[in-house]
C-alpha positions as semicolon CSV with decimal commas, in nm:
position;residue;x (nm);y (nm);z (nm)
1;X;21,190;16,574;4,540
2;X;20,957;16,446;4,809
3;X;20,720;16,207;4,630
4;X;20,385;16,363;4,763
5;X;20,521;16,710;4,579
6;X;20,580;16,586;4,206
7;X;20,295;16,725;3,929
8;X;20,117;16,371;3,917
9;X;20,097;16,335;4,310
10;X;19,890;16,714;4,250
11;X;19,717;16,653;3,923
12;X;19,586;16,319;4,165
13;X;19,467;16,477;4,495
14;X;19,455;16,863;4,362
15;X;19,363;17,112;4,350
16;X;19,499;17,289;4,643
17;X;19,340;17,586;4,821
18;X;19,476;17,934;4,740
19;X;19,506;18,223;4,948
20;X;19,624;18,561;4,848
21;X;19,776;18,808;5,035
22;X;19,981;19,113;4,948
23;X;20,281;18,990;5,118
24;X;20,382;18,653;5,242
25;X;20,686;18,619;5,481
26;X;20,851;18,281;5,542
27;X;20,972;18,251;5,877
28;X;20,839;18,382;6,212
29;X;21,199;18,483;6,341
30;X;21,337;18,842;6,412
31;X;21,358;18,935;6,052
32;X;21,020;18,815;5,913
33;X;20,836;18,873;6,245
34;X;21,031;19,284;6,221
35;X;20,939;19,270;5,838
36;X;20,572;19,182;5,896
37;X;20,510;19,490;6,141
38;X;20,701;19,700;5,968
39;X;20,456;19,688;5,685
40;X;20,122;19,700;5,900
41;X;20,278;20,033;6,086
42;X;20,359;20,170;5,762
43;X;19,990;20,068;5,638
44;X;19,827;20,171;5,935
45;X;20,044;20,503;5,972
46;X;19,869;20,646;5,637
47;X;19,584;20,451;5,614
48;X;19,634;20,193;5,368
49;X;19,481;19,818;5,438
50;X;19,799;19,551;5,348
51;X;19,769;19,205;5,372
52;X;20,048;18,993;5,557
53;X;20,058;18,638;5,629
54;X;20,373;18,474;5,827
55;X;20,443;18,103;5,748
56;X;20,661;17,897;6,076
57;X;20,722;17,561;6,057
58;X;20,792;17,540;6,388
59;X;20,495;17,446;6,669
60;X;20,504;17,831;6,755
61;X;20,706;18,106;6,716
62;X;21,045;18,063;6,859
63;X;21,018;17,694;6,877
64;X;21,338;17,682;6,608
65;X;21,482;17,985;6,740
66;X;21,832;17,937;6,888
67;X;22,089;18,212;6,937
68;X;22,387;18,284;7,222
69;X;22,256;18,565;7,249
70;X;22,375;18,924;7,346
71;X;22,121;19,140;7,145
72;X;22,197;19,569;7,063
73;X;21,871;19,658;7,087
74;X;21,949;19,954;6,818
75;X;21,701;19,778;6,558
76;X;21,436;19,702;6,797
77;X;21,415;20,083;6,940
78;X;21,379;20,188;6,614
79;X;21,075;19,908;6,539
80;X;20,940;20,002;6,900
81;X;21,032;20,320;7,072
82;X;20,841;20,174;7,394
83;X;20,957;19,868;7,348
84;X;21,022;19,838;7,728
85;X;20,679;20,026;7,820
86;X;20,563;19,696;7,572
87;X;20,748;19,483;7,817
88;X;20,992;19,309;7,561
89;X;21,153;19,040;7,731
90;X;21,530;19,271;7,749
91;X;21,576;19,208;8,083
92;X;21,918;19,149;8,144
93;X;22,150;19,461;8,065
94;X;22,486;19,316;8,030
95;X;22,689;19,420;8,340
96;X;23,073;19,301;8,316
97;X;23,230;19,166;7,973
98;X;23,536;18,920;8,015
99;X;23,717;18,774;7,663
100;X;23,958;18,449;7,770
101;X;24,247;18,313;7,574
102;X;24,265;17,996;7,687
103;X;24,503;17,700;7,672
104;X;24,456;17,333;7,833
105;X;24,544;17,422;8,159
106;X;24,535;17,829;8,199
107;X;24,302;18,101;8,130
108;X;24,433;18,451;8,074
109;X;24,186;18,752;8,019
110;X;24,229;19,036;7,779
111;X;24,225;19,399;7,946
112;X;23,922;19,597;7,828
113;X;24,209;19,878;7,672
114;X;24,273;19,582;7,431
115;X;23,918;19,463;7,286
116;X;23,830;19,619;7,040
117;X;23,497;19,767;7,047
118;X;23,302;19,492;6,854
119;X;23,382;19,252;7,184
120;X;23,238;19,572;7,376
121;X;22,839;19,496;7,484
122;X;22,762;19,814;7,695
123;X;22,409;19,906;7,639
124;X;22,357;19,538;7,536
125;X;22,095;19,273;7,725
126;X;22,121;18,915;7,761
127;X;21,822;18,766;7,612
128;X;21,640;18,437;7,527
129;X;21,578;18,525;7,142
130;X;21,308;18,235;7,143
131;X;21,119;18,434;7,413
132;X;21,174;18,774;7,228
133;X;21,060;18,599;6,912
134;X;20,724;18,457;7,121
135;X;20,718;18,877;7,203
136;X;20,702;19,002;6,890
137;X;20,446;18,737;6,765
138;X;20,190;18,860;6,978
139;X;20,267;19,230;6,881
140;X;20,204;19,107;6,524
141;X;19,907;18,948;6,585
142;X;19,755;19,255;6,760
143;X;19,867;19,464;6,464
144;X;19,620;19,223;6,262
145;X;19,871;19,007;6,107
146;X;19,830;18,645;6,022
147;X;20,086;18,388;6,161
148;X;20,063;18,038;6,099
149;X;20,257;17,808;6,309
150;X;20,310;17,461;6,192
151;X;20,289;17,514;5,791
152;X;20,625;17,446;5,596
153;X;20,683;17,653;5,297
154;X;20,801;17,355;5,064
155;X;20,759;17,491;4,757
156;X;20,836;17,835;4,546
157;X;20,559;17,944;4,340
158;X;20,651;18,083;3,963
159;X;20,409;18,290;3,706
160;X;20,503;18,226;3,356
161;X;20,778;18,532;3,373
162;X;20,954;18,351;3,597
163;X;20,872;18,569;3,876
164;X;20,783;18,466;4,241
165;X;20,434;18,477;4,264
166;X;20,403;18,305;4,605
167;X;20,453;17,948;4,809
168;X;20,270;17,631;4,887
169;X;20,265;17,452;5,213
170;X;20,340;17,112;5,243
171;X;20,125;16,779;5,239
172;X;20,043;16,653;5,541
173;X;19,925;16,302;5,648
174;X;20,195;16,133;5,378
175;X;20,364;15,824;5,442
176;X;20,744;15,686;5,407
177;X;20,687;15,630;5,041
178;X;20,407;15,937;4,977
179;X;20,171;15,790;4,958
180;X;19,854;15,967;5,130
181;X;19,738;15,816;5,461
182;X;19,394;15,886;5,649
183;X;19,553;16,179;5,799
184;X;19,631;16,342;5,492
185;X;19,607;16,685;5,413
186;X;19,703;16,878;5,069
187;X;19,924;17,140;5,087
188;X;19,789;17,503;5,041
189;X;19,881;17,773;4,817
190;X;19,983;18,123;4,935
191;X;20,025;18,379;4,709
192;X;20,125;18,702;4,773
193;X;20,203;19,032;4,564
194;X;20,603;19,027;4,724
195;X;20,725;18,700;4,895
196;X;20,971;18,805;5,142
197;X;21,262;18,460;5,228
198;X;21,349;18,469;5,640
199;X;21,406;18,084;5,678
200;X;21,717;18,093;5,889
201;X;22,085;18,002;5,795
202;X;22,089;17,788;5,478
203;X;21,682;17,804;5,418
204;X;21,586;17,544;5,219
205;X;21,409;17,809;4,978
206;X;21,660;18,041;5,009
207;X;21,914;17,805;4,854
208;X;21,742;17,741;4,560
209;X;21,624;18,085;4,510
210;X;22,045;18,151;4,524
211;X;22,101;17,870;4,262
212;X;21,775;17,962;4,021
213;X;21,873;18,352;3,975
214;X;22,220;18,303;4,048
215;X;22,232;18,553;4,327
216;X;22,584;18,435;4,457
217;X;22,753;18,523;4,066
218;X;23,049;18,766;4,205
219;X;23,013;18,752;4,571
220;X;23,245;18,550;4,783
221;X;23,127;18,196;4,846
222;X;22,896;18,197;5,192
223;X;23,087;18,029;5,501
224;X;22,878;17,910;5,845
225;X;22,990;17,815;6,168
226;X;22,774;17,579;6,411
227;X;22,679;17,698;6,771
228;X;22,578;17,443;7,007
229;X;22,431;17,575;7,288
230;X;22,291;17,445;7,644
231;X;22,086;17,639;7,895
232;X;22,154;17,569;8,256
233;X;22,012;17,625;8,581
234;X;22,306;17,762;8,862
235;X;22,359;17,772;9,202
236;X;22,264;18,170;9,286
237;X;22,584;18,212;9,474
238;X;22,750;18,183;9,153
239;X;22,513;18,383;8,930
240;X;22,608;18,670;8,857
241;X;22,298;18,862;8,614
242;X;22,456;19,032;8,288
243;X;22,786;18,907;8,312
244;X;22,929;18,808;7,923
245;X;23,238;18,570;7,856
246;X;23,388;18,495;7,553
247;X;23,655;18,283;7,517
248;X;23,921;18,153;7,205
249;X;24,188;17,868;7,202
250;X;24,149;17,546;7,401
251;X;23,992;17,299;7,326
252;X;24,041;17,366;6,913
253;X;24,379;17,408;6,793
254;X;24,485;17,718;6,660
255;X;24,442;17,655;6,319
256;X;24,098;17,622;6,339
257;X;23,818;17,873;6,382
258;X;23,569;17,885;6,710
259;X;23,521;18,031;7,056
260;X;23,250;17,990;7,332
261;X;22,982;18,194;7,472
262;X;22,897;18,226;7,837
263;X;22,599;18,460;7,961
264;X;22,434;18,546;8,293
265;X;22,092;18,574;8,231
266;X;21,783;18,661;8,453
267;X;21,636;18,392;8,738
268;X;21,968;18,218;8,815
269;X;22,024;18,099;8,446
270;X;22,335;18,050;8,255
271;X;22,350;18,006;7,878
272;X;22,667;17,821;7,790
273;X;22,799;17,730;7,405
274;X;23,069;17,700;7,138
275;X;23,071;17,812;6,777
276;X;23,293;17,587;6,526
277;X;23,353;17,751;6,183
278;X;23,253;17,499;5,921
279;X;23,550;17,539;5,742
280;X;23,740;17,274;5,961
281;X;24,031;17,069;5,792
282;X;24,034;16,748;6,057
283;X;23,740;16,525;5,937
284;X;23,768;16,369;6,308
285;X;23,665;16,683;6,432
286;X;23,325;16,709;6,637
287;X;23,235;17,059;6,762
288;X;22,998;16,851;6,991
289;X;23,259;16,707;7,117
290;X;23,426;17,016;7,156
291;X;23,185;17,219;7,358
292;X;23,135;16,901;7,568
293;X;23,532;16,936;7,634
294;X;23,512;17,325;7,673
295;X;23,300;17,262;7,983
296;X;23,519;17,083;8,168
297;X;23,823;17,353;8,145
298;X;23,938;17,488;8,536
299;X;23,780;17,890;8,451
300;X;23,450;17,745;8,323
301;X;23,345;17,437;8,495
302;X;23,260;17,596;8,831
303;X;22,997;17,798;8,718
304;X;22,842;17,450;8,686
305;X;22,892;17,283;8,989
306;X;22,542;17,207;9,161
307;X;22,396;17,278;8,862
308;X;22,116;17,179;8,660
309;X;22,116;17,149;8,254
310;X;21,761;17,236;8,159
311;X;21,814;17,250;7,756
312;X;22,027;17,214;7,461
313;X;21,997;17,249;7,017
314;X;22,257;17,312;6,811
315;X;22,168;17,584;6,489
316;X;22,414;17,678;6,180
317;X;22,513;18,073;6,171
318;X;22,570;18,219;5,806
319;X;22,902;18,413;5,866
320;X;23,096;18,520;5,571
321;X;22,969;18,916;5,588
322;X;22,920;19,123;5,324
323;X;23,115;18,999;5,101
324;X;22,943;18,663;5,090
325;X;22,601;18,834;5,084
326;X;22,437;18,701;4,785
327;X;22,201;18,948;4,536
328;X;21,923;19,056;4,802
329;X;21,636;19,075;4,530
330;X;21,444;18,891;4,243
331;X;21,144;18,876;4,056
332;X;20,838;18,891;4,336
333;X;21,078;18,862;4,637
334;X;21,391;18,918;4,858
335;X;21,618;18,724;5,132
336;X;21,615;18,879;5,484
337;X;21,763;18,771;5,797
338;X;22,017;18,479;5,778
339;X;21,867;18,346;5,447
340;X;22,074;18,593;5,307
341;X;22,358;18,620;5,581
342;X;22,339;18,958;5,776
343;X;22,519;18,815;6,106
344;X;22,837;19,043;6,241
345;X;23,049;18,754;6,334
346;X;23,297;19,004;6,487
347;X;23,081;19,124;6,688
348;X;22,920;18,767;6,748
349;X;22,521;18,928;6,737
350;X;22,266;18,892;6,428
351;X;21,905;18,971;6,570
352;X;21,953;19,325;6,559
353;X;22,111;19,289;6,201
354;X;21,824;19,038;6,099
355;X;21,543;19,275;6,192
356;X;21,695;19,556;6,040
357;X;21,724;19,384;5,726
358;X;21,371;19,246;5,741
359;X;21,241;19,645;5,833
360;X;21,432;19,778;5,481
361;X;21,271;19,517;5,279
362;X;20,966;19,587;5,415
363;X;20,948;19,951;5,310
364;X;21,043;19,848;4,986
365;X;20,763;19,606;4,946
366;X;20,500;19,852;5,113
367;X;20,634;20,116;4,850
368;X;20,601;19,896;4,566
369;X;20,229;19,817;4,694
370;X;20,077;20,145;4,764
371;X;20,210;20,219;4,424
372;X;20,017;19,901;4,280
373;X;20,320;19,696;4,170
374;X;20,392;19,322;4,221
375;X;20,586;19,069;4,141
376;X;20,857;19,290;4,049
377;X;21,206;19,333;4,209
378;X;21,235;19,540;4,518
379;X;21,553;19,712;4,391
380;X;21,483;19,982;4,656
381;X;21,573;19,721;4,928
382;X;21,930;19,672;4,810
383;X;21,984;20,085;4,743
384;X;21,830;20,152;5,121
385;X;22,055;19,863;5,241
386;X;22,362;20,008;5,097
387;X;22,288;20,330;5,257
388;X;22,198;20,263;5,649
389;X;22,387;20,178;5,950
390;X;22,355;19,808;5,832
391;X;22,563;19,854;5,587
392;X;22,807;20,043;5,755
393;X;22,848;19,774;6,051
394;X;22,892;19,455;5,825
395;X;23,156;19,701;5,640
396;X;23,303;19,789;5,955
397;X;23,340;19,408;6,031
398;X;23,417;19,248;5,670
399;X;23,796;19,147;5,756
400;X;23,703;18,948;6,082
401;X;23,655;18,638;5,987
402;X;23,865;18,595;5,697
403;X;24,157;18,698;5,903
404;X;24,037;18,482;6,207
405;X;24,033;18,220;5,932
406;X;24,480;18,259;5,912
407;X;24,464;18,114;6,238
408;X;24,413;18,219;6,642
409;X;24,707;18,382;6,659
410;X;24,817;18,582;6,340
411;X;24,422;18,647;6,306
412;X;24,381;18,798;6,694
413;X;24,647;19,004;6,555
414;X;24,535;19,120;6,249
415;X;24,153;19,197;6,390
416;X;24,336;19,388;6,651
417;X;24,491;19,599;6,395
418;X;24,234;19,603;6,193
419;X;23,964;19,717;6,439
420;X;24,211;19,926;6,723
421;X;24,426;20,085;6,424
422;X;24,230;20,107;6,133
423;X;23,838;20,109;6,307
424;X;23,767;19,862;6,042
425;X;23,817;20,089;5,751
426;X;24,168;19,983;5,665
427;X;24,194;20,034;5,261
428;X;24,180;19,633;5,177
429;X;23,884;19,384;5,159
430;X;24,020;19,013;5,240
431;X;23,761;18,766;5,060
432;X;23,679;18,385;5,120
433;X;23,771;18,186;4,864
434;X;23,631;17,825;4,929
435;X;23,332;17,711;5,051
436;X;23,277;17,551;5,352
437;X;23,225;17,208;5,236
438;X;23,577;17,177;5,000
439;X;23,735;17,228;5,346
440;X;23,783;16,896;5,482
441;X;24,112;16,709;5,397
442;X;24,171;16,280;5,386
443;X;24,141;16,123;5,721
444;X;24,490;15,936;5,593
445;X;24,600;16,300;5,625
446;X;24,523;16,389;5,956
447;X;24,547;16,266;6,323
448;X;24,241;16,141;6,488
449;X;24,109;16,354;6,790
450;X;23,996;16,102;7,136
451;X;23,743;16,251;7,288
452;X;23,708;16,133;7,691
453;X;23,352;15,960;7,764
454;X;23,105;16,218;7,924
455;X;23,016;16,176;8,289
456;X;22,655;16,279;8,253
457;X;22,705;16,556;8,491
458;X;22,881;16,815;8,308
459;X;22,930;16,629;8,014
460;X;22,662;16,460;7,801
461;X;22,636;16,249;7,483
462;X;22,409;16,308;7,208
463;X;22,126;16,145;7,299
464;X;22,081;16,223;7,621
465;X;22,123;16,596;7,461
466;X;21,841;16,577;7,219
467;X;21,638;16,463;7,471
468;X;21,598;16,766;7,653
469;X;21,544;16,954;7,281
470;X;21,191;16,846;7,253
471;X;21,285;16,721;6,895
472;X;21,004;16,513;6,734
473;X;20,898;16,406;6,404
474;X;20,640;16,210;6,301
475;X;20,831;15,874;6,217
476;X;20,634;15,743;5,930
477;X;20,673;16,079;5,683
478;X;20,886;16,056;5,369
479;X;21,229;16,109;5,509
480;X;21,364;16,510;5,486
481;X;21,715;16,437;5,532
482;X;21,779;16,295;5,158
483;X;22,050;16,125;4,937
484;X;22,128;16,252;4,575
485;X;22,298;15,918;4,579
486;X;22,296;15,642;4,807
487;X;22,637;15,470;4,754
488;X;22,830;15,807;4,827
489;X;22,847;15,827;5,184
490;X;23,037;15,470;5,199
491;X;23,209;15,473;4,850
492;X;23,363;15,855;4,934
493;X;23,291;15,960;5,285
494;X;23,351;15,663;5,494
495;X;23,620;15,570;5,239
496;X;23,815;15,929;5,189
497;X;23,725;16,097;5,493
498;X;23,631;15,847;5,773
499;X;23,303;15,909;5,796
500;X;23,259;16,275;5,871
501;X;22,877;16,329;5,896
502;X;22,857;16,095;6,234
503;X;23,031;16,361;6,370
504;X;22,989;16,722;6,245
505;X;22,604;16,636;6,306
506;X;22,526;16,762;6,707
507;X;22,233;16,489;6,739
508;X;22,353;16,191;6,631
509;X;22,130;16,139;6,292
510;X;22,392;15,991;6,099
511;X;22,559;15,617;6,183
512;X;22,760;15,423;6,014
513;X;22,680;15,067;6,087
514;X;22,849;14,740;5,988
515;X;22,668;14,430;5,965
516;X;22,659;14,132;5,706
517;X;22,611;14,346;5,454
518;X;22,908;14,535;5,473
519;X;22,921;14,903;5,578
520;X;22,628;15,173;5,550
521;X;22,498;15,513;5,670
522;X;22,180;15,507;5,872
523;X;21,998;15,826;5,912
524;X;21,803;15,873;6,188
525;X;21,617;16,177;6,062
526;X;21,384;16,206;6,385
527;X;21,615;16,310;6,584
528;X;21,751;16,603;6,310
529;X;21,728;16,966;6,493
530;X;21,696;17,168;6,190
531;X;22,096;17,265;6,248
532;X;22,149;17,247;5,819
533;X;22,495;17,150;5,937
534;X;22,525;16,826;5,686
535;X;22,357;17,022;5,393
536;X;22,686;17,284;5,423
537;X;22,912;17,055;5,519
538;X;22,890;16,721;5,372
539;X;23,213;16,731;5,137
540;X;23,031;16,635;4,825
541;X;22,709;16,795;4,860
542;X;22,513;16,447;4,848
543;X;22,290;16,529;5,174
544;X;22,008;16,757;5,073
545;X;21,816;16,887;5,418
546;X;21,436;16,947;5,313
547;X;21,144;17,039;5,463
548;X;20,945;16,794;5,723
549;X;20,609;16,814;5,786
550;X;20,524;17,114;5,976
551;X;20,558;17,127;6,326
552;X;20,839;16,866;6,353
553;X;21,205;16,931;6,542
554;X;21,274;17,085;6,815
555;X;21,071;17,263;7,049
556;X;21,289;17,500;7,243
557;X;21,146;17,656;7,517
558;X;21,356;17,961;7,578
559;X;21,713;17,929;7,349
C-alpha cells in the first residue's frame, strides 16, 4: 500500500472532499468515454437529469491510449449515426489487406480465398485511437459530462454491505517515503450511485475488484499479449493510404505466439508494431527486441527507408476471449472495456468491442437509476451482453487463440478450419489452462536468443524509444512499481530464470546491476509506460504495478 493511502496517513490530513454523482466511470478510453454518452443520450432522450463524472489519469484523454489500430466502426454508428457529419477522425478506409507468413529470408502472402473473414477489414478505417479518444471527449463534454484529466482512481470505495459505493483520487504532492510535501494535495472522494471499471488491460482496480468478489471462479484464467508499436513518418512514394499488413513467423519461432501490424494511415504516416503473447516459454525472450528485429526483414524494411520515426509506447492487450471473461458485475459496479477483456484477438480489433461493452453497461446503470436503485448489481448488463452481436463475435472467435497457442503451424491450421469450415461454430470450446505468468521455464532450460545492436536508423534501443513517448513522472513520488518482497527478484528471478523482467519490460525500468554488494534489481519507475507487462508476467507475482500520481507516463500524441 502506498504510505500516503493507509487509515492513519487520512485520519492525519483528512478529511477528504466528496463529490457525488450518479455514475462515476474510470477511464476516459473508448469504453468509459462510449459508456458516459450513452447514459446522457439516454437521459437527455426522455428527459431525465443523470450525473456522470469520467476519472483519466492520463494528462488528457488519449494520452495512455495505444492501439494498432484497424477499428469496425459497427459500435460507433450505432453511438453516432452522423458520426462522420460529427467529423470523427475515421479517415482512412482500409483499401488493400495483405497477411505474410514469413521466414528469415522470404515472405510469402496468403490469397484472399484463404483468410478467413476475421483477417478481412473491408468497411474498416485506419485510425489513431488516441485521436478518436481526444474526439469523443469533446462530444462528452458538450453532452454536459464531467471529465477529469489527471486524477488517478487509487482507491475502491465500500459501504458497510460491501458494495461499491464509489472511488477516491489519489494524494498529490507526496514524497518517496509519503510523507506530504508543500505541494501536497489530499485525494478526493467520488461517489457515485453505479461505478462503472474501464482502466485498460490489467486495471489496477479491476484486479482487485476480480480477486475481492472472485469474479474469475469458473472462467478460464485471463492471458495478454504485449504490442509495441512505433509511428513513422514515410517517404510519399511509398505510402500507400489504407493499405493493412499482417504478418506471422519470423522473427519468433513457431512455438511461440505473435505477429506484426503494418497500416497506411492518412498524411504520409505508417504505424508499424508486433504483438508477443505473454505466455512465452524462453525467459531470454524480448518482444522489444523482437519488433526491433521484425523491422529489418527484406518485405518490411523498405517502407522505412528515408523515413522518419516520430513515436513509440508499448501497452498490454487482455486476450483470452470469452472464456477468460471474468463475472461482468458486483455490488455498485461493472468492468467494461479491457478491464474485463472484450478484445477479438482473431480478428486483432477491441475499440469497437470496448465501446460496445461500455454502451450495454450503460443502459443497465441508466435503468437501474431512473428506477431509483444504487449500489446494486447491474445483472441486466451481463443478460444484454449475452444477447447482442458482442456476444456473438467473441463466440465466433473463442478457439483462436487457444489453438494459435499449439503453435504457428498446427494453429494456422486449425483457425483455418475452424473459421473457413466451421464459421467459428464448430461444436467444441478449447480453454486456457495456465496463466500467463506460470509460462516461463529455467533459463538452464533454454537457449539464449542474441539480439544484433540497433543502428539507430531503423532500429532503436530502449531509451532512445521512450524518449520520443513523452513518459514523465515526477521523480520524488512514492515509487508505483512495488515489491511484495525485495529479495525475490535476485533469490528466484535472476537465479531461476536469468533475470526476465530486464527484458519482457519495453522501456527499460528494470536492471539488474552488480556492484560490491553483490547483485540487485534497480527499478527505474520513471521511465514505466503504463504497459502492466511485469504485473502479468513476472513469474511469481512479486511486482505489483500501482497507481502514480496523476498525470504521469506517457503522453502519446496520436497512437
Amino acid at each position: 500500500m502506498n504510505p500516503s493511502q493507509n487509515p492513519s496517513f487520512l485520519t492525519q490530513h483528512g478529511p477528504r472532499e466528496c463529490m457525488d454523482y450518479d455514475v462515476v466511470i474510470v477511464g476516459a478510453g473508448p469504453a468509459g468515454l462510449s459508456a458516459a454518452i450513452r447514459i446522457k443520450q439516454l437521459a437527455e432522450k426522455q428527459g431525465k437529469d443523470i450525473s456522470v463524472c469520467v476519472l483519466e489519469k492520463g494528462s488528457e484523454p488519449g494520452a495512455h491510449i495505444l492501439s494498432g489500430a484497424v477499428m469496425d466502426p459497427r459500435a460507433m454508428t450505432e453511438l453516432f449515426p452522423d458520426w462522420k457529419e460529427r467529423g470523427a477522425p475515421l479517415n482512412t478506409p482500409v483499401s488493400e489487406d495483405r497477411f505474410l507468413f514469413l521466414t528469415e529470408n522470404s515472405a510469402t502472402s496468403t490469397p484472399q480465398w484463404m483468410l478467413p473473414d476475421c483477417f478481412k477489414n473491408h468497411g474498416n478505417y485506419v485510425i489513431s485511437l488516441g485521436n478518436v479518444v481526444r474526439w469523443l471527449a469533446q462530444q462528452a463534454e458538450s453532452l454536459g459530462i464531467e471529465i477529469f484529466p489527471g486524477f488517478t482512481a487509487a482507491e475502491i470505495l465500500y459501504d458497510d454491505k460491501c458494495s461499491v459505493v464509489g472511488v477516491a483520487t489519489g494524494n498529490m504532492g507526496v514524497d518517496r517515503e509519503g510523507n506530504p510535501t508543500s505541494e501536497f494535495q489530499l485525494g478526493m472522494e467520488l461517489r457515485a450511485k453505479y461505478t462503472l471499471f474501464a482502466e485498460g488491460a490489467r486495471g489496477h482496480l479491476g484486479k482487485q475488484l476480480i480477486s475481492a468478489y472472485r469474479l474469475d471462479e469458473g472462467r478460464d484464467p485471463q492471458t495478454y499479449g504485449i504490442g509495441i508499436k512505433e509511428l513513422w513518418e514515410i517517404d510519399p512514394a511509398k505510402h500507400q493510404p489504407g493499405l493493412v499488413i499482417h504478418t506471422a513467423g519470423w522473427p519468433l519461432d513457431s512455438e511461440t505466439y505473435g505477429g506484426s501490424f503494418l497500416y497506411h494511415l492518412e498524411n504520409n504516416q505508417v504505424v508499424v508494431g508486433y504483438v508477443v503473447g505473454l505466455a512465452y516459454k524462453n525467459p531470454y525472450l524480448s518482444p522489444f527486441e523482437e519488433f526491433q528485429r521484425y523491422k529489418t526483414h527484406s518485405a518490411i524494411r523498405s517502407f522505412f527507408e528515408g523515413a522518419k520515426r516520430i513515436s513509440y509506447g508499448a501497452r498490454a492487450i487482455t486476450a483470452g476471449g470469452i472464456q477468460s471473461l471474468p463475472k461482468l458485475t458486483f455490488p455498485g459496479g461493472a468492468l467494461i472495456g479491457c478491464d474485463a477483456g472484450f478484445l477479438n484477438a482473431s480478428r486483432i480489433k477491441g475499440s469497437h468491442t470496448a465501446m460496445k461493452s461500455g454502451m450495454l453497461a450503460a443502459d443497465a446503470a441508466f435503468d437501474a437509476i431512473i428506477h431509483d436503485r444504487a449500489h446494486d448489481e447491474l445483472s441486466a448488463y451481463a443478460t444484454s451482453f449475452e444477447k447482442s452481436w458482442l456476444h456473438e463475435e467473441l463466440h465466433v472467435a473463442r478457439n483462436f487463440k487457444p489453438w494459435m497457442s499449439k503453435g504457428l503451424y498446427a494453429g494456422t491450421l486449425m483457425v483455418g478450419i475452424d473459421q473457413l469450415v466451421f464459421r467459428g461454430k464448430a461444436p467444441w470450446t478449447l480453454h486456457h489452462t495456465h496463466a500467463d505468468h506460470e509460462m516461463l521455464k529455467p533459463a538452464a532450460e533454454c537457449v539464449p536468443i542474441v539480439y544484433p545492436k540497433p543502428d539507430g536508423k531503423l532500429t532503436f534501443d530502449r531509451l532512445s524509444s521512450v524518449f520520443i513517448s513523452n513518459t514523465n513522472h515526477n521523480e520524488h513520488q512514492p515509487a508505483h512499481l512495488t515489491l511484495k518482497n525485495p529479495a525475490v527478484p535476485v533469490e528466484i528471478n535472476l537465479s531461476k530464470y536469468a533475470g526476465p523482467e530486464s527484458r519482457y519490460c519495453p522501456a527499460g525500468v528494470y536492471e539488474y546491476i552488480n556492484d560490491s554488494n553483490g547483485d540487485r534489481l534497480q527499478i527505474n519507475a520513471q521511465n514505466c509506460v503504463h504497459c502492466k507487462t511485469c504485473d502479468i508476467k513476472d513469474p511469481t507475482q512479486n511486482i505489483v504495478w500501482v497507481t502514480p500520481e496523476g498525470g504521469g507516463g506517457p503522453n502519446y500524441p496520436n497512437m
